[in-house]
N, C-alpha and C positions, 0 to 999 in steps of 0.2 A: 647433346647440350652444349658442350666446347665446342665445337664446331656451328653453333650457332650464335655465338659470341663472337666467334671470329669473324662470321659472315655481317651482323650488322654493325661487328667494326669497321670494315671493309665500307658497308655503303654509311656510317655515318661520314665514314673518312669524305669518300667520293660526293656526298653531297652538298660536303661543308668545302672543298675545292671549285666544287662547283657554282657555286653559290658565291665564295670569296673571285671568283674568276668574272663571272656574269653582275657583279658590284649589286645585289641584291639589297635594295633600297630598308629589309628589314636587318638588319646587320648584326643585330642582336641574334637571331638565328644563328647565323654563321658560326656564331661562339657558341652557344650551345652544340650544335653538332658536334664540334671538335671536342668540348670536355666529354658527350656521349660517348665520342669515340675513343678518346684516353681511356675512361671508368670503364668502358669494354675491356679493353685489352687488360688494364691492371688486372680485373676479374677473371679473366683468361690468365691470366699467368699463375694470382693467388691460387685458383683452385687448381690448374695445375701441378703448382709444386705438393698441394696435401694429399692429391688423388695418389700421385707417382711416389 
């Protein structure tokens, strides 16, 4: 499951780079991805520390 969080932190990251790179005309995405991909990794981390 952690490692599944980390994976589509990973591609929100990549697609919001991608997207910010290629000037995609909906730009509003672009931001969403990136908060996706923050709220991943916090979540990754949160559960992290109570698992461990």
């Amino acid at each position: 499951m952690l490692n599944l969080l980390w994976a589509l932190a990973v591609i929100f990251f990549v697609m919001w780079v991608f997207g910010f790179t290629m000037h995609v005309a909906a730009g509003g995405i672009i931001h969403v991805l990136l908060v996706l991909a923050i709220i991943t990794v916090l979540v990754r981390i949160i559960m992290g520390r109570r698992i461990a």
